[in-house]
C-alpha positions as CSV (number, residue, x, y, z in Angstrom):
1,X,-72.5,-24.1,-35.0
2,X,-73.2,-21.3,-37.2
3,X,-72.1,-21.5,-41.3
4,X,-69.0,-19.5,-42.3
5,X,-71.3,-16.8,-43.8
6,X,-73.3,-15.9,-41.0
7,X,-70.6,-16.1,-38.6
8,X,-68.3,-13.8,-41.0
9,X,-70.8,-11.3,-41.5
10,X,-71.5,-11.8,-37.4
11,X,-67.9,-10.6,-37.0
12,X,-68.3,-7.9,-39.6
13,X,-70.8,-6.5,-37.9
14,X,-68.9,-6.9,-34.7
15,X,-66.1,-5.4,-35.8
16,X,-68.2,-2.0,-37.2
17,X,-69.8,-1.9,-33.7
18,X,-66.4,-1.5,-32.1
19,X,-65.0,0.5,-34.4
20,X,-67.7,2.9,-33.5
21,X,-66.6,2.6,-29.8
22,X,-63.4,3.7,-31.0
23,X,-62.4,0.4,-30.2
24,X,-59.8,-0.4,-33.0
25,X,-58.0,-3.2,-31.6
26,X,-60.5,-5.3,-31.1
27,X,-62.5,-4.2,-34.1
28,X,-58.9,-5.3,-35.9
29,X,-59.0,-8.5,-34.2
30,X,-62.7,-9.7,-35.5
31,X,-61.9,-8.3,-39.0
32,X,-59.2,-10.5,-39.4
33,X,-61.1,-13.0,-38.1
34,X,-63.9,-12.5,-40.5
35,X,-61.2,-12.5,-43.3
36,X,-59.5,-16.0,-42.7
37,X,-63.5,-17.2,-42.9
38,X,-64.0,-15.5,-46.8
39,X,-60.4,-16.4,-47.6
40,X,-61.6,-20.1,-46.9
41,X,-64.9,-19.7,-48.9
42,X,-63.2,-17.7,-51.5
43,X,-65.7,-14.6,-51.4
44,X,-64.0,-12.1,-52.7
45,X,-66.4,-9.4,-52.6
46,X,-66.3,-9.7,-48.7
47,X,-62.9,-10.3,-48.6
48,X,-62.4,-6.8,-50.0
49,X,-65.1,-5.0,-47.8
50,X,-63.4,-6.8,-44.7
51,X,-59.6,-5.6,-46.2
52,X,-61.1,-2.1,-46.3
53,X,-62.7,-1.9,-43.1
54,X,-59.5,-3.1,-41.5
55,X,-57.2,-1.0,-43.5
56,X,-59.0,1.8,-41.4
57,X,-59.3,0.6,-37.7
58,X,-55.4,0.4,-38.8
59,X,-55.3,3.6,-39.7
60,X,-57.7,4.9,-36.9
61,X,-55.6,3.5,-34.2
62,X,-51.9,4.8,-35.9
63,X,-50.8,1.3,-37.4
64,X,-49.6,2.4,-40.5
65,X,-47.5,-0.2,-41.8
66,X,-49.5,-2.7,-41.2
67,X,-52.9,-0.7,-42.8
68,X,-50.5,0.0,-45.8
69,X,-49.9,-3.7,-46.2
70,X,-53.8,-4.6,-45.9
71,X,-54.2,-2.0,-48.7
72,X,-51.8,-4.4,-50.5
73,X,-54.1,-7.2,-50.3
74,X,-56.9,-4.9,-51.2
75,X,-55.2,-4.5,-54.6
76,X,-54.3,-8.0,-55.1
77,X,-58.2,-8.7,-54.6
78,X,-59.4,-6.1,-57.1
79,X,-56.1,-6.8,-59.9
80,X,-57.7,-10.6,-59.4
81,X,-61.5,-9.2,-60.1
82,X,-60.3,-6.8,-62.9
83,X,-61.8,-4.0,-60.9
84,X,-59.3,-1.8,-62.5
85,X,-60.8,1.6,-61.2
86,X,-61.4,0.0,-57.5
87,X,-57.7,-0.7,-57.6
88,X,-56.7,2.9,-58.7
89,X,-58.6,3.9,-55.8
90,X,-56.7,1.3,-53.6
91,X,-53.6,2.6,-54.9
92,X,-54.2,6.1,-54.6
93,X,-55.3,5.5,-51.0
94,X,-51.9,3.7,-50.2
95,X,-49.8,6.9,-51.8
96,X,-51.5,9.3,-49.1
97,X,-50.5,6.9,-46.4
């Protein structure tokens, strides 16, 4: 059994490899993945590098509700950190969607 870290950053990785195969789907399914493991462990740095990189194999692959609603959580993760010019970013991101 591998530790929630490695097998997160596993999926991560994963996930980037299929996105590059323009494989969004599957890249969304091991992001999530990947995210229910940092929600767990309470990393929030990953959490928020996971939200992004699903917010755009959403995007990629036309889901736009659903990548507007990641971008949600994004800001959630960044209002909790105080990362006040991350989640102007975030928000200016979700206003172009």
């Amino acid at each position: 059994d591998q530790q929630p870290k490695e097998k997160a950053d596993r999926l991560m990785q994963q996930a980037m490899e299929e996105m590059n195969r323009q494989n969004y789907d599957e890249a969304e399914r091991l992001l999530v993945e990947s995210i229910e493991i940092h929600s767990v462990t309470n990393n929030e740095a990953k959490l928020a590098e996971n939200y992004s990189a699903l917010s755009s194999a959403q995007l990629l692959s036309g889901k736009l509700s659903p990548a507007l609603e990641t971008l949600i959580s994004l800001r959630s993760i960044y209002q909790h950190g105080a990362d006040r010019n991350a989640e102007l970013q975030t928000m200016l991101h979700m206003g172009k969607i």
